[in-house]
C-alpha positions in Angstrom: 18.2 -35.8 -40.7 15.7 -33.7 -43.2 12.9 -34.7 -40.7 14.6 -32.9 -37.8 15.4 -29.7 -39.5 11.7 -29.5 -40.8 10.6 -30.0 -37.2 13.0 -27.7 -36.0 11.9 -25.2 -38.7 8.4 -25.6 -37.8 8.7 -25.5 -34.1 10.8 -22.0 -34.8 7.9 -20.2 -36.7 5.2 -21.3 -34.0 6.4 -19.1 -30.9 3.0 -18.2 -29.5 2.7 -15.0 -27.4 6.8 -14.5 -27.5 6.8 -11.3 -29.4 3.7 -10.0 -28.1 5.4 -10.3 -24.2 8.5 -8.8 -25.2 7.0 -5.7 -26.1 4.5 -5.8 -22.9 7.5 -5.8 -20.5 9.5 -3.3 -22.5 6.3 -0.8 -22.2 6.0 -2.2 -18.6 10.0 -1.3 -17.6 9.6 1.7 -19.6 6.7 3.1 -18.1 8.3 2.0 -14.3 11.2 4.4 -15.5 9.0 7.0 -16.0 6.6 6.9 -13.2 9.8 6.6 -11.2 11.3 9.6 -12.5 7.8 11.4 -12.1 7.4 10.5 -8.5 11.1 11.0 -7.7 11.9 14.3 -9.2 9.7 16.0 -6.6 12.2 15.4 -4.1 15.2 17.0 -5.9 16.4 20.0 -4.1 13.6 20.4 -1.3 16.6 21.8 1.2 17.7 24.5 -1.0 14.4 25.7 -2.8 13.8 28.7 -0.3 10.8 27.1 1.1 8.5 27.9 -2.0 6.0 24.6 -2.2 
């Protein structure tokens, strides 16, 4: 049983890339958020405005 805990400890603390995605694809769905609300913002109210462009 000591074997498989060491191999389990040492499989834990080699993760590769893991933490360096997770922040990628928060910085990706962040910045989607944004360029959505960017884009999408331009349309609020267009009726109404008066007609000034």
């Amino acid at each position: 049983m000591p074997h498989t805990v060491a191999l389990l400890a040492a499989a834990s603390e080699d993760q590769g890339l893991g933490g360096t995605f997770r922040i990628v694809l928060l910085a990706a769905l962040v910045g989607a958020v944004l360029l959505a609300w960017f884009l999408l913002r331009g349309y609020r109210g267009n009726g109404d405005d008066g007609g000034n462009d």
